[in-house]
N, C-alpha and C positions, 0 to 999 in steps of 0.2 A: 361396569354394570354386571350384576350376577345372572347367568341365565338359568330360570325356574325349572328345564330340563336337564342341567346336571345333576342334582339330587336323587339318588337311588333309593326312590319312595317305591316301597310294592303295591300296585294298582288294591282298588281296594277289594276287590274278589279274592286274592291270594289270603289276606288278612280275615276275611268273613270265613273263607273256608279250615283257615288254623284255628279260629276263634271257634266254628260249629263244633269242631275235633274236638276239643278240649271239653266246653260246654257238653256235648254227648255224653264223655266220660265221665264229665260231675253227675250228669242225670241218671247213668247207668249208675253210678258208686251210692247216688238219694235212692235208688228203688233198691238194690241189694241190699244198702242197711237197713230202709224199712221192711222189709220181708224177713230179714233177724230178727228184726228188734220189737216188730208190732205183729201180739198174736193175731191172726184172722186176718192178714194183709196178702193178697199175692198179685202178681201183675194181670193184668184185662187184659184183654183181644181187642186189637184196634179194628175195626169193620172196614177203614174207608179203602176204596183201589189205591194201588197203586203204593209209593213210597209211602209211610207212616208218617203222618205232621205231629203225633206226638207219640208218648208211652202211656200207659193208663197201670194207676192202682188201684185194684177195688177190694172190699171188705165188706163184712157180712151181705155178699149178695149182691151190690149196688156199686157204680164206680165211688170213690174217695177222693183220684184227686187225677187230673191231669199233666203230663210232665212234658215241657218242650222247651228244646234253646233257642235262644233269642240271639243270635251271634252282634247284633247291631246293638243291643241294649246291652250286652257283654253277660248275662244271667243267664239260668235256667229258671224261668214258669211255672210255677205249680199254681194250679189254680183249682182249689177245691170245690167241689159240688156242692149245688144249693141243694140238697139232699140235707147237709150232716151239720150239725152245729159246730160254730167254731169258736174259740176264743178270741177276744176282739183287740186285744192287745198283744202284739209282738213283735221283738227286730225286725224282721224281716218280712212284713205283714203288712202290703200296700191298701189303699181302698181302690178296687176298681168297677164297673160297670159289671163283669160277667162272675158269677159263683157267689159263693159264699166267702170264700177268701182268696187272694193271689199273694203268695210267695215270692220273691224274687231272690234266688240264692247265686252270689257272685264267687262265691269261695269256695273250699273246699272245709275253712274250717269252720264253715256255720251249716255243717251238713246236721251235728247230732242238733241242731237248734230248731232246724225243718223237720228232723224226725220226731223230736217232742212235739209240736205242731200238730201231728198229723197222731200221733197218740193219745192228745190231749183231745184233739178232735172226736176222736175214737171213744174214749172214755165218755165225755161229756153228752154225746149223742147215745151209744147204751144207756147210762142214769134218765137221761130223761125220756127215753123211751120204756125205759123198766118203770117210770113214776108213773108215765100215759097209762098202761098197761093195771098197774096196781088203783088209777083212777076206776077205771073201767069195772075192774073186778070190783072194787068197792060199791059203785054204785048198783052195777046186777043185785050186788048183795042187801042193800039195803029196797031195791024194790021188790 
C-alpha cells in the first residue's frame, strides 16, 4: 500500500505565491505595453490602505480598466469600466457581473490581443462621444 505522504507535493501556498510572482510580471509587462502603445493611457493611483489589490489604467481622465492576479484562476483580470464602451467580441473576453468587460489574460502571448482591447475600447468610446457631442451641436443649431 502507497503512503499519500511520501509524495513531495508543495503545500498549496508555496505554489499560489510562484503563480502571484509570475502573474504580477504579466500584469506589469499588460500595463507597460499599454502605456506605449495606447496614446492618452497612463497608470492611476490606487486610493485603498494598505497593499494595492490591484493596478489601475486610466485614460482621458477616468479609470479604463482594472489590473489584478488571480493566482487560483492562473490569469491576470482586467476588468474594464462601465464608463467606456467595449467591443463585445473577443478571445479573451468573458461575460461577467462587474464592468463593462473582463479580460482574463493567461499568457504572455496574448498580451498584444489585450492591448488591442483596451485600444479598440479607446477608439470606440471617443467616436461615440465625438457623435454625442456633434448631436448636441446640431440640435443648439437648428433651434
Amino acid at each position: 500500500m502507497m503512503n499519500l505522504d511520501s509524495f513531495p507535493t508543495p503545500p498549496l501556498r508555496d505554489r499560489d505565491v510562484f503563480m502571484k510572482a509570475r502573474l504580477d510580471r504579466l500584469a506589469g509587462e499588460l500595463i507597460r505595453t499599454t502605456l506605449r502603445h495606447v496614446p492618452g493611457a497612463r497608470e492611476g493611483t490606487v486610493m485603498s490602505p494598505g497593499p494595492k489589490p490591484y493596478r489601475r489604467i486610466d485614460c482621458d481622465g477616468r479609470a479604463l480598466a482594472y489590473v489584478r492576479s488571480r493566482p487560483r484562476k492562473g490569469a491576470v483580470r482586467i476588468d474594464v469600466s462601465g464608463l467606456w464602451a467595449v467591443p463585445r467580441s473577443h478571445p479573451l473576453w468573458r461575460a461577467t457581473a462587474s464592468g463593462a468587460a473582463t479580460l482574463f489574460l493567461e499568457r504572455a502571448e496574448d498580451l498584444d490581443a489585450a492591448v488591442s482591447f483596451l485600444a479598440e475600447t479607446i477608439r470606440m468610446t471617443r467616436e461615440a462621444e465625438a457623435a454625442q457631442r456633434a448631436r448636441k451641436r446640431h440640435v443648439r443649431a437648428v433651434d
